[in-house]
N, C-alpha and C positions, 0 to 999 in steps of 0.2 A: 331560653325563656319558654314555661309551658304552661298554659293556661289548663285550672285547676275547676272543673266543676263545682258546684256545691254542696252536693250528696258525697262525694269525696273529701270534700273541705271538711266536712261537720264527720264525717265517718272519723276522721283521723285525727280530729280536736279531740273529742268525746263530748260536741255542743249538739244541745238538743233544737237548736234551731237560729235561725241568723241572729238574732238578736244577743244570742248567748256569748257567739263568734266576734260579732263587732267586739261587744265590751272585754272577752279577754282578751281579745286582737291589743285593744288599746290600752290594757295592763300588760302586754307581753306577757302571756300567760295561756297561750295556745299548747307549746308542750308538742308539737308535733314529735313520734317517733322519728329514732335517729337513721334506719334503715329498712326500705321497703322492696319489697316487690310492685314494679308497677306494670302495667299496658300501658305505652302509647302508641297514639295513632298520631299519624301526619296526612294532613291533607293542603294539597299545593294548587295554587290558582295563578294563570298564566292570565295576565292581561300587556299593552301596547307597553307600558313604562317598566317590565320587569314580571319577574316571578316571586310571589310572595308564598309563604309558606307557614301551618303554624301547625302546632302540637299539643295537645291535649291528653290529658292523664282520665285514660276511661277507667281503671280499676287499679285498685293500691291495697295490699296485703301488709303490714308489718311483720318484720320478721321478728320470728320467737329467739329468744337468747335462754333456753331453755337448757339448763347443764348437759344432759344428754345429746345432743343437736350438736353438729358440729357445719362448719362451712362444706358447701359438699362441691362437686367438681367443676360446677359454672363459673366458680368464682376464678378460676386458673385461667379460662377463657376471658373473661371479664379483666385478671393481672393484665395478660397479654395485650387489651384492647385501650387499658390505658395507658400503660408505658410507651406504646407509640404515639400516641397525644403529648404535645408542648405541655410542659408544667403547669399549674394553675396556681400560684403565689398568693392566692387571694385564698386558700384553704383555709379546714381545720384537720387536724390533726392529734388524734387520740396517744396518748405517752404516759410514761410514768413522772411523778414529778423527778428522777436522776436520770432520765432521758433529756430533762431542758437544763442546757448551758450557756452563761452567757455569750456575746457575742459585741465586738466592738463596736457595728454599724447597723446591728440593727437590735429589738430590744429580748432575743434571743436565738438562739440553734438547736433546732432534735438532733438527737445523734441515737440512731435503736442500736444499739451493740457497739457502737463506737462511731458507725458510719454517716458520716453526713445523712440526715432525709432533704426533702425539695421544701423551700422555705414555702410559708403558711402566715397568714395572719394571726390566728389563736391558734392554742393547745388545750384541747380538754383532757382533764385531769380528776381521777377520784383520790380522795385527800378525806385524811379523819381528824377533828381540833379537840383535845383533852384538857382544854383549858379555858375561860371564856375570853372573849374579847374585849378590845381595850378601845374607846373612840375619844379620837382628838379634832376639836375645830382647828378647819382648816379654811381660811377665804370665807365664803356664803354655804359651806357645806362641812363634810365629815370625813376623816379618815378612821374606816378603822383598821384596825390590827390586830389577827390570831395566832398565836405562837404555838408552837406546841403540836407542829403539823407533820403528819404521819401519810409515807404512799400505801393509799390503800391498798391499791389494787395491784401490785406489785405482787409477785408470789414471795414469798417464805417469812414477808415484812408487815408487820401487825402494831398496833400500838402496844408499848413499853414493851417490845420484842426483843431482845440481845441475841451477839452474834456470839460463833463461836468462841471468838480469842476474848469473849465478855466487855467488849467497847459498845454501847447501843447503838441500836439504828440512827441514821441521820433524819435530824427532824429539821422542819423549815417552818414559816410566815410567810401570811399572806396578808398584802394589804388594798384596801380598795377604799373609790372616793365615793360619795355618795348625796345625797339630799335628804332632808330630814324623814321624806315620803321613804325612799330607798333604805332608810338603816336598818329595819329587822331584818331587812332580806340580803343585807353584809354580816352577820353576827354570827357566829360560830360556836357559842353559847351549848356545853352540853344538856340534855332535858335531865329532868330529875330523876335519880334511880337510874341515870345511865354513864359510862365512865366514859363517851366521846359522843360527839356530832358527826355523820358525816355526810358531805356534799360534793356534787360536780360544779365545779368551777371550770371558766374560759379562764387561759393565763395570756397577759398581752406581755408579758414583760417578766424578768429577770435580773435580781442583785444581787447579788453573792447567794445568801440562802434564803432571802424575802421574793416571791412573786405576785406582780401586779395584777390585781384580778379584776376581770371587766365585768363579769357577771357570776353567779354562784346558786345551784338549787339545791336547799338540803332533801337527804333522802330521809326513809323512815328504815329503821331495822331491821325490820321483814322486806324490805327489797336490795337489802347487801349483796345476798346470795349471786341472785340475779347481776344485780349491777357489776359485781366483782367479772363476772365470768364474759359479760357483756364488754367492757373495760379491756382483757384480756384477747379479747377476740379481735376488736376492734382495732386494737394495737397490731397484733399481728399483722391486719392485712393494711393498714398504713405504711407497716416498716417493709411491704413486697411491693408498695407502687414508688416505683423507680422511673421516672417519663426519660428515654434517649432522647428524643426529638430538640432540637435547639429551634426549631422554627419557632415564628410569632405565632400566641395563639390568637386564633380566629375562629366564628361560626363554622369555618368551612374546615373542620376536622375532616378527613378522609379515613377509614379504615383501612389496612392491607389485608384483602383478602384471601389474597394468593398466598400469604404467610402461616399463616393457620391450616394445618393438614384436616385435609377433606377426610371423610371415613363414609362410608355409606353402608346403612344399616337397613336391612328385610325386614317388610313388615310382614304383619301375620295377616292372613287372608281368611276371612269370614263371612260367612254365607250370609245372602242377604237376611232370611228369615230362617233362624236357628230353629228347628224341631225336635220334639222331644227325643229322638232316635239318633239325632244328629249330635245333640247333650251327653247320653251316653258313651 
């Protein structure tokens, strides 16, 4: 748990001030970036009944998912530091939708190349609908349902793609429950003048070729680009965090840092006040 300033709160909503914050807070519609750069700081107070401890996020940077830009070498340091950490089953986990298969006990499995991943509560997923959707009453609410569903972000797989031996790409449904408040923001509905929709959906679940969707934000066209390469990235380094650790997890994660090879690197020595003669 880390306690989040307000200037950081509002830097990373894009709210012009609390009031903005509350009300999209309680539309879930804050939109927080999926990956940052932060600072934290800890500061620890020792009183009679224990030592209490908290943490605070002083500065937050979002990371660019910029084509050119690739992960650069911290992130190899960072593999390392969590694969020694217990699992965290409470995840999410970035996949294509033929990455998720069902699963007898629970309401699905990632497998990136074939390999088991560490079980996660959702799967986010980029997915394009070329068809509109279909709603049925369901109880006090709605189900809908879009056919016609295409992995976007998947390399070489595009809508109405075929493959070499001319069999098409496998398409899927999704389906999700909703409230009458909730249904535009279930509909998969392509806009006019366009031949698909597409969105990032959380997937909770898996049926043969329908995925149960908890929640879903459509994008607009001009952020495909981005999101495709975003999607692809993100995947990647989900399918390298592999945790050994079988312990329970707990606050008191421990680093090894005797595991990680020390390097020691020279700095460069520079006079206190450089002169023009010195420049030269």
């Amino acid at each position: 748990m880390v306690s989040v300033p307000e200037r950081v709160a509002l830097k990373l909503s894009t709210c012009s001030d609390l009031k903005a914050f509350i009300e999209r807070h309680a539309a879930s519609n804050l939109n927080w970036p999926l990956l940052c750069h932060v600072r934290v700081s800890r500061t620890i107070r020792e009183v009679d009944s224990g030592v209490y401890m908290n943490h605070m996020l002083e500065e937050v940077t979002p990371v660019s998912y910029a084509i050119a830009e690739a992960p650069n070498k911290a992130y190899l340091d960072l593999l390392q530091l969590v694969n020694k950490c217990p699992a965290h089953e409470e995840s999410i986990l970035f996949a294509f939708l033929s990455d998720i298969a069902e699963h007898e006990h629970y309401g699905f499995q990632v497998l990136y190349d074939g390999v088991p991943a560490s079980r996660c509560t959702y799967v986010l997923s980029l997915i394009a609908s070329t068809s509109k959707s279909t709603t049925t009453n369901v109880g006090g609410g709605y189900q809908v349902k879009s056919s016609s569903i295409h992995d976007d972000a998947k390399p070489s797989v595009g809508v109405a793609q075929h493959s070499s031996d001319g069999a098409s790409e496998p398409t899927y449904s999704v389906l999700g429950f909703c409230t009458l408040d909730d249904l535009p923001a279930f509909q998969l509905n392509p806009p006019i003048g366009k031949a698909n929709r597409c969105a990032v959906c959380v997937i909770s679940r898996r049926e043969g070729n329908a995925f149960h969707v908890h929640k879903l934000e459509c994008l607009e066209p001009a952020q495909m680009d981005t999101a495709v390469t975003c999607f692809q990235k993100m995947r990647k380094l989900c399918s390298a965090v592999r945790p050994s650790s079988t312990e329970k997890r707990s606050h008191d994660v421990k680093a090894c840092a005797e595991d990680f090879p020390k390097t020691e690197k020279r700095a460069k020595t520079l006079k206190a006040v450089p002169t023009d003669a010195s420049l030269e």
